[in-house]
N, C-alpha and C positions, 0 to 999 in steps of 0.2 A: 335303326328305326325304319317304319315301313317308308316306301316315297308315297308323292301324291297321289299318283292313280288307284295304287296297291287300298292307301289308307280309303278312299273315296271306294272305292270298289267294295269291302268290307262294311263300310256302313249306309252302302245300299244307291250310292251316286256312281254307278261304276263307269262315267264315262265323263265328270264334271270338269275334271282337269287334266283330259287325256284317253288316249283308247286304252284298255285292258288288254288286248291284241294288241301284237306292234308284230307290222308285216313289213317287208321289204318288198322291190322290184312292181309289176303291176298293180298288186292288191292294195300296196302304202300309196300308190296315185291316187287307184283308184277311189278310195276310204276319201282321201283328201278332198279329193273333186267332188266326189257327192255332198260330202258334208259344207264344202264351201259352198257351192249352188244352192242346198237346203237353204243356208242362213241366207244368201243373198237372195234369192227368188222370197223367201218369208217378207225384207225388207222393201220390196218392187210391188209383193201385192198392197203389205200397207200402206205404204201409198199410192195405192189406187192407180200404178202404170199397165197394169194389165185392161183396166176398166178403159182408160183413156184409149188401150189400142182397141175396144169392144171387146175383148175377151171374157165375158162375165160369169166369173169360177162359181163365184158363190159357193155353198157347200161342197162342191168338187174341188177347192183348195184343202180343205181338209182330209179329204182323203190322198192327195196326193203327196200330203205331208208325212201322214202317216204310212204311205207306203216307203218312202227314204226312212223313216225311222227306224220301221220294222229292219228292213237291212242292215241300217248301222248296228242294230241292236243284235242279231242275230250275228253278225260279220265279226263285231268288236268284244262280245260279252261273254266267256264261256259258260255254258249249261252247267258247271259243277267245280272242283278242284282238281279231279283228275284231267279236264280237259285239255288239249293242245292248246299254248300262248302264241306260238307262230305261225299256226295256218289255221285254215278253217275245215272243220270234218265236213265229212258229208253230207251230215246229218242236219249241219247248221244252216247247208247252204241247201237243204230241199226248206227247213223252215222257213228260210227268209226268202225262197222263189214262192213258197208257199202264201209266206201274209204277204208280199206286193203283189202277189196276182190278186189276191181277194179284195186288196185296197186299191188298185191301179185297174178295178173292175170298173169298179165305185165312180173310178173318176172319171174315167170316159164315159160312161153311161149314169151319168150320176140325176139329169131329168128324166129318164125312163125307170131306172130303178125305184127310186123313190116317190114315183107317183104309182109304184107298183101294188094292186091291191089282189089276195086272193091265195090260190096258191103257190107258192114257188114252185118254178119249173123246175129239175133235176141240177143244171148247171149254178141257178141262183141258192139251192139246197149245200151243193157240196162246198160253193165260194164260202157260204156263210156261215159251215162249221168249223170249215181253215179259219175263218178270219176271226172267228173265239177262242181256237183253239188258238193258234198263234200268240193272240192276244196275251191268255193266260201264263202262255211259259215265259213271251216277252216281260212280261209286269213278274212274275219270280227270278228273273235272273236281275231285274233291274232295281226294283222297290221290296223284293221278299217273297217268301212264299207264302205266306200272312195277307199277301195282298192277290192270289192270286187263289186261297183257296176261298175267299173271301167271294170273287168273282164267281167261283166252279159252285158254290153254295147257295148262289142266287140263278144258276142257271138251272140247279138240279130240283130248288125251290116251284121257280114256273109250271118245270116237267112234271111234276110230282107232289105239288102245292095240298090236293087233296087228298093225300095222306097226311098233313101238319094237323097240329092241336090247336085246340081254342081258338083262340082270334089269329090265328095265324093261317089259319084253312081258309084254303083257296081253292078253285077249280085247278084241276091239271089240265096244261097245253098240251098239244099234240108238238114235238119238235120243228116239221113244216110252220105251225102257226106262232112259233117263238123265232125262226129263223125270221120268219115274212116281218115281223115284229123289228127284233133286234139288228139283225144287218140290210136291210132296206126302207127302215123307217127314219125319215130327217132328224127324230129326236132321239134316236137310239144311240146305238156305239159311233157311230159318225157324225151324232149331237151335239149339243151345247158344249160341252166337256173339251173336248176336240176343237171347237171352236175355239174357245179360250185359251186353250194350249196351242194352240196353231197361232196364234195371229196375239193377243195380249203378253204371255207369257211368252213366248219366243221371243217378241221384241226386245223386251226387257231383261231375258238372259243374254241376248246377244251383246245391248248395251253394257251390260255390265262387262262384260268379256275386252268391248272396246274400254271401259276406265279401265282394266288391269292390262291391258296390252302397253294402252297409252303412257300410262305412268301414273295418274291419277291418281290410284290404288296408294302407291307410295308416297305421293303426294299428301294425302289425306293422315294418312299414318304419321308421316313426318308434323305434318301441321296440330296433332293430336299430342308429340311429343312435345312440340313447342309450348304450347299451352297449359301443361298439365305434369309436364316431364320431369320438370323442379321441386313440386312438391311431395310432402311425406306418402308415401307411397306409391311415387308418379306413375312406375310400368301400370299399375293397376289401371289406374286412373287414361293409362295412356289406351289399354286393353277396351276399355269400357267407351272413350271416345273413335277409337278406330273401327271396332266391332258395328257399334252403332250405327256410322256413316256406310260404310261398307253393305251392312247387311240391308238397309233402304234401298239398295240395287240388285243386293244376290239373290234375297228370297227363301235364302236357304241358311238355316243353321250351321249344318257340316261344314258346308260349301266354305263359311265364313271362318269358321275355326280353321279349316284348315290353309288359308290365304293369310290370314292374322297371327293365327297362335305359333307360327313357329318362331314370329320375332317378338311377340308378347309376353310369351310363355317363358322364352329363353331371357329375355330383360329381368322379369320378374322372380325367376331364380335366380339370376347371380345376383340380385340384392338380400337375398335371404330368404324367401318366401318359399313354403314347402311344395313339393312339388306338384299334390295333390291341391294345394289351395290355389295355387296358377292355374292350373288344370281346369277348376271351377271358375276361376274370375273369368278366363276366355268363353268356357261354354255356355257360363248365363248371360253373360255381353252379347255372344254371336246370337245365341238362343232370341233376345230382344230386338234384333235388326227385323225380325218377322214380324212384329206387333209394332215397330216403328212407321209410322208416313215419313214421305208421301208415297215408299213403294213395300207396297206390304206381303209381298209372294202372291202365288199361284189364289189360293184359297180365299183372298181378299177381294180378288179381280170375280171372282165367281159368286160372292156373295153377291158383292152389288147386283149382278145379275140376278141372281133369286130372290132378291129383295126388290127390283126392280128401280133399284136407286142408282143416283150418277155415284160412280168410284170417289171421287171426292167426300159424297155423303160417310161413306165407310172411314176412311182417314180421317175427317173431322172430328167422330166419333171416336177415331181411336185414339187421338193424339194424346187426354192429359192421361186415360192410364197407361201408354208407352210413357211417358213423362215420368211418372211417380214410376215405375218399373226400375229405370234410368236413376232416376233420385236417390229412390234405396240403394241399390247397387252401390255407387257413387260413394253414398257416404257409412254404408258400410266396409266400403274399401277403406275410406280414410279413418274410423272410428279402429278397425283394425290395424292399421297403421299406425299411430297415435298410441295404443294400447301398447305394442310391440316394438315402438323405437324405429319402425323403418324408415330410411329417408327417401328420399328422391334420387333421380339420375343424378354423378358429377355433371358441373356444367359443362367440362369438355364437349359430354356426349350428347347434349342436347342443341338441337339446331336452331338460331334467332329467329325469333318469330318472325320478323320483316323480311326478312333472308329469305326464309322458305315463302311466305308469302308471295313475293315478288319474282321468284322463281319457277311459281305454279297457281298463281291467281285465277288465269283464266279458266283452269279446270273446273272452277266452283262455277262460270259461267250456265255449262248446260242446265246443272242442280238446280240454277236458279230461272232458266228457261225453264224446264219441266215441273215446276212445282207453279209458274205462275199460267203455262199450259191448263195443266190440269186444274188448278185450283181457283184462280182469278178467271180465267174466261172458259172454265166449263167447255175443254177441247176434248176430244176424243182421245182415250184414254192412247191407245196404241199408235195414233200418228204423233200423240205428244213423245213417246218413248222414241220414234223414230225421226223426228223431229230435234230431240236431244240429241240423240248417235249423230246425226248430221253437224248442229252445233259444236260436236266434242272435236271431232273432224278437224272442221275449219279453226278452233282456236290449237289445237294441236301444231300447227305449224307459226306458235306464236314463239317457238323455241326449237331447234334443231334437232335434239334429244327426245323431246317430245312427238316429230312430228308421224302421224299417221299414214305413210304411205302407201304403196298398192301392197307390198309384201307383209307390213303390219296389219291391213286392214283387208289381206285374206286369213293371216292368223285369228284374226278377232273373226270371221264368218265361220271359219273350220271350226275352233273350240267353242263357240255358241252355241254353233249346231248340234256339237257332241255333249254338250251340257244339257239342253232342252230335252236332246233325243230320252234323256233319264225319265223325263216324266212322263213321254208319250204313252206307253203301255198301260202308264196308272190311269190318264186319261180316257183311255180307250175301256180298262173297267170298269170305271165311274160310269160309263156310257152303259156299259152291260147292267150297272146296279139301278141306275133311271131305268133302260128298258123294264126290269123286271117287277119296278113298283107304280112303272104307270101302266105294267098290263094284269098286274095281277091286285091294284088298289090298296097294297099294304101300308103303305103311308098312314092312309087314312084309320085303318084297324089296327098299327103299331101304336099308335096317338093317343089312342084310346084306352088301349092295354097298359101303357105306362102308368096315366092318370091314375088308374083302379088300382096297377101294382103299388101307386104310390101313397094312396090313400085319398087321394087329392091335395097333398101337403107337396107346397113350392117347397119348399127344402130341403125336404127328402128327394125329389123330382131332381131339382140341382145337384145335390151328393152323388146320386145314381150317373147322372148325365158326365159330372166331371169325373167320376171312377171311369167309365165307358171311355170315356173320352181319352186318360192318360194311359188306360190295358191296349186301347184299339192302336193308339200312338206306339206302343210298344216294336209293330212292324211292319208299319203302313207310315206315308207320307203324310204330311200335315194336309196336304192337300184330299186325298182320301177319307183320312178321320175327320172332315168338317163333311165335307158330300154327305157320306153316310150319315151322319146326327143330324143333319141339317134337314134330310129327307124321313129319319125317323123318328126324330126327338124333337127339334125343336119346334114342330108343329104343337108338340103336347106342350111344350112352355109356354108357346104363345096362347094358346086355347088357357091357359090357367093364367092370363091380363098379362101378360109379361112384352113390353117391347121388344116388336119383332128385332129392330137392331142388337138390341139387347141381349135379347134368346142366342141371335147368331152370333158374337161376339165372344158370347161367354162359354160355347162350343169350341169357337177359332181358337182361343186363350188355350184352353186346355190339351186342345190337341198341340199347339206349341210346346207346354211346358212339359207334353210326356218327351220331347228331345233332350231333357235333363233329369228325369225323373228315375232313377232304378225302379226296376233292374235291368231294363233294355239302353234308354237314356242314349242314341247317339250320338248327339254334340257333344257327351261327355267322356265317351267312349274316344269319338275322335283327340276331342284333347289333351285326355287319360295318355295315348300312343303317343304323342308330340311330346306331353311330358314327363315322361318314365316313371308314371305315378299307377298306383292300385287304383282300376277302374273305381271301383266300391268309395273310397275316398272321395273320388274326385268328383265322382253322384251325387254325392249326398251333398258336398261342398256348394256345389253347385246348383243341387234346390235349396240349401240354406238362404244361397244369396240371388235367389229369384223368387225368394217368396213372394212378393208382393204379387208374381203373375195367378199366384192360387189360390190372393184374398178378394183383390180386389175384381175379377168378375164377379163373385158372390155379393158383391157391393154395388155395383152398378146397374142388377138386376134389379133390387129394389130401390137404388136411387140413380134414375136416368142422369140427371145431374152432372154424375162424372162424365157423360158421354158428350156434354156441353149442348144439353136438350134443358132449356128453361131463360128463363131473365138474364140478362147481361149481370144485375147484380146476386141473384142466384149462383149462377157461373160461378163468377169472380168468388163470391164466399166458399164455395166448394172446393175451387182449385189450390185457394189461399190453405184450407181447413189440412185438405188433404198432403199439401206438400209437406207442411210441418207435421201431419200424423206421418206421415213414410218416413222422415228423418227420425222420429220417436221409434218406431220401428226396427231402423235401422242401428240405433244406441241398443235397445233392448236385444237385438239376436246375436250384438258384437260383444256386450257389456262393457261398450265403454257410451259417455256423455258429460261432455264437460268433465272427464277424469272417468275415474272407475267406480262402476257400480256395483249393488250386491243384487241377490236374489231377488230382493221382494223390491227394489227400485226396478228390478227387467220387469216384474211383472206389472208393474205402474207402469212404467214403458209400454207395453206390450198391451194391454188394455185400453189406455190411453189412445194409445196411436189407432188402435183398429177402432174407437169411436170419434175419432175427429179425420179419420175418412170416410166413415158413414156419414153422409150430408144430413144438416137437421143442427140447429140450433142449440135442441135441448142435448144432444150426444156432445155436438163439440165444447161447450161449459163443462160438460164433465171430463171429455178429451185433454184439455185446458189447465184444468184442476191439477187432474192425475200428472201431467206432463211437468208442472209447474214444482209439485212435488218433489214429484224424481230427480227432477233439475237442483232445486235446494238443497239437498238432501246428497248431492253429488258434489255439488260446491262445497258444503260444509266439509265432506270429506277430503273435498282432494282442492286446496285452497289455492294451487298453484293450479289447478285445472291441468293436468300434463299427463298424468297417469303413466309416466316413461319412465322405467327403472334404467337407468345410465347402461346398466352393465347388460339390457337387455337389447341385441345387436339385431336379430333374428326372430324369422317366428319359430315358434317352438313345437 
């Protein structure tokens, strides 16, 4: 089986848990040393020790970052498969003197350039085709090439705008007036994008980096077996609470499968469970740590920004459908369990609640620092994350095993830094794909164009958007596939009354769920390899049991409701409606409830439940009805309600 760099490498993290390069003698310092400094310099500007010595980076922090990035990325990632794994060509190392010079331009002169108007001089000319070009091969070797012809398409779009059709025709730039644009303009490639990845998202990969260093990681897992390990189907069950806590830090799908799934996966085989069906339980678990609060990846932190709401707005909002996501899941594990005879862990293997409790308590401490950061007093999003690291820190030495030292808590800066560095590139194209539509107005004439393609039917508008959204997800980051819809699409939602939350949320979803979606499906791909199961299998398994991430945005467009926008007793009747529609749900994709069902009970199921998540009164009586049904009707068959043939040990 592949290791971790290998496996992260292949599905587009090539540096999350590790360099792809592994050098010896100078080059392995030297790798080390920058990338610790990165993470620790990232953690001094958030809070604000640069500002107290008066050194005010402001936008020049961001290109300084991404000048170390550029290096790591070009040092540690090779350009192809034939490339050298032990040293660096030559080729690698003009790239990467290449993008630091054009971002270490930036940063020295980062009030002069940017206040720069007219035409670029010859030197500001040639920095700014390096610092695209660079750009682009960065984000192919790191996120795909998907995401980097994506970028080349929006450049050659500017140049050449007036040769497009229909509403797509735009004037052509002269390349001087797209350089002057794109690499000297505060809001271009060294914009917003860059911002957020410099300074929110860095903190928050770094944090994570200190819970797996610390122990936490394990901590959290163990506490997930305690709880849930006992019963009929516990790995699952165990997969689905580990995932979930985990991924509220990682941000990342992959990232999470592949920290979890090697001991979930393997739990949940040797109790019988096929291999392709572990394979799914871990990738749609990991898959939902992204749509989980209080920390919801890269793409959440950005939203709020363009919506121009505090981060907490966004996770409020997200919380009951991460909730029902979680729900289904959950009890689709256990209705398949239940159906199939599987039991729980022996209790040997399971560790006392209290036991584990008391042996890692304080770990939950920062969890609960940082959510009351962020969510109770409305703190700034990135001092809270840095604020937490700090906390984890000091209760870290509430146990000797645990404690976070100078040599553990330069590991947690090295691999941080080499984790974040993943996304920098993509960053830095999001930044190329803003330049392009706030110089050439497309936003506004893509908006429009949709509408007319769509007839002006929200429904269709919604089909087209979440197709869009799980092809684009296909080899781009989830962080990418929201930028772009966000900038092209869900203007046109919101123009057709659609809550802006709403519009963007139902973007966000989608682009998550194409990480289990075939036929690209990362997360599933990665836990396909962990499990020695047929990718294809383990796809499909795993949007079986994530459906609910591909109904319920369709749901929450027309009733804000689920996003806990209305009356307290509003609320409360939607979230009540809803839980028990995803539990109907979850009976009807398993065919099991209260025993075993037949065909036309899943379809009562299955209708049932998708109207008593649609909020409305009149739907949930009928939600209600149908549920009540199927329910009697399953009773009456299976009296004993067990649905467990004795002799059946296994799933099948």
């Amino acid at each position: 089986m592949e290791d971790t760099a290998e496996l992260l490498d292949r599905t587009g993290e090539a540096m999350a848990a590790g360099r792809s390069r592994r050098f010896s003698g100078f080059l392995d310092k030297f790798v080390s040393a920058l990338a610790t400094l990165l993470g620790l310099y990232i953690l001094l500007y958030v809070g604000d020790v640069f500002d107290w010595l008066r050194w005010n980076l402001y936008g020049a922090h961001r290109a300084l970052v991404y000048t170390a990035t550029l290096v790591l990325v070009f040092l540690l990632v090779p350009g192809g498969k034939k490339s050298p794994r032990d040293r660096v060509p030559w080729y690698d190392i003009l790239l990467a003197a290449g993008g630091a010079a054009s971002s270490f331009y930036m940063f020295l002169n980062w009030e002069q350039v940017t206040r720069f108007y007219g035409q670029p001089t010859p030197m500001i000319l040639v920095l700014g085709v390096t610092s695209l070009l660079t750009t682009l091969e960065a984000a192919r070797r790191t996120v795909g090439a998907a995401v980097a012809v994506l970028g080349g398409f929006f450049i050659i779009y500017v140049l050449y705008g007036n040769y497009f059709p229909g509403f797509l025709f735009t004037r052509g730039y002269s390349l001087a007036r797209m350089i002057g644009h794109f690499y000297t303009s505060d809001g271009a490639l060294f914009g917003l994008a860059l911002e957020i990845f410099s300074v929110i998202v860095a903190t928050y990969v770094i944090f994570g980096q200190f819970i797996q260093v610390s122990g936490a990681g394990d901590f959290f897992l163990k506490l997930g077996i305690s709880l849930v390990g006992r019963y009929r189907g516990g790995p699952a069950k165990v997969a689905v609470v580990a995932s979930s806590v985990f991924g509220t830090v990682s941000g990342s799908s992959v990232a999470n499968v592949v920290v979890d799934g090697p001991i979930t996966i393997n739990m949940m085989k040797g109790l019988g469970y096929r291999a392709a069906f572990a394979g799914g339980v871990e990738a749609a678990a990991s898959n939902g740590g992204q749509i989980m609060p209080p920390v919801m990846g890269a793409a959440a932190f950005l939203m709020a920004e363009i919506l121009g709401v505090p981060y907490w707005s966004v996770a409020v909002a997200a919380l009951l459908p991460a909730l029902l996501y979680y729900v289904a899941l959950y009890f689709m594990l256990d209705f398949e369990a239940a159906k199939t005879g599987l039991r729980g862990l022996d209790k040997k293997d399971i560790p006392p609640f209290f036991r584990t409790l008391k042996e890692g308590w304080f770990f939950i401490v920062p969890v609960v620092v940082l959510m009351l950061l962020i969510g109770y007093f409305g703190y700034n999003v990135a001092k809270s994350g840095l604020y937490a690291t700090l906390v984890l820190i000091a209760v870290s030495y509430c146990r000797k095993e645990t404690r976070l030292g100078p040599a553990k808590i330069k590991t947690s800066l090295e691999q941080g830094a080499l984790a974040f560095a993943d996304l920098g590139a993509a960053a830095g194209v999001i930044g190329i794909l803003m330049s392009a539509v706030s110089l050439t107005g497309l936003g506004m004439t893509l908006s429009s164009g949709l509408i007319e393609a769509s007839g002006g039917h929200l429904w269709l508008l919604l089909i087209l958007t979440a197709i869009a959204s799980i092809i684009m997800g296909m080899g781009a980051s989830t962080l990418l596939v929201y930028i772009v819809l966000a900038m092209f699409v869900a203007p046109a939602v919101v123009k057709m009354g659609v809550d802006p939350m709403a519009a963007h949320l139902f973007i966000f979803y989608f682009g998550c769920m194409s990480l289990v979606t075939p036929p690209v499906a990362l997360a599933a791909y990665a836990a396909a390899v962990i499990a020695k199961a047929d990718f294809w299998q383990t796809g499909w398994e795993s949007s079986r049991l994530g459906i609910v991430g591909y109904i319920v945005p369709f749901i929450f467009v027309y009733q804000p409701a689920l996003l806990l926008r209305g009356s307290t007793s509003e609320v409360l009747l939607t979230a009540t409606t809803a839980v028990i529609g995803t539990i109907a749900l979850a009976g009807a994709m398993s065919g099991y409830f209260f025993g075993n069902v037949t065909w036309w009970q899943r379809v009562l199921l299955g209708v049932g439940s998708i109207t008593l998540i649609y909020p409305g009164w009149e739907t949930d009586l009928l939600g209600i009805a149908l549920v009540a049904i199927a329910t009697a009707a399953s009773k009456l068959a299976n009296p004993i309600a067990s649905g467990v043939e004795a002799s059946r040990t296994s799933v099948e």
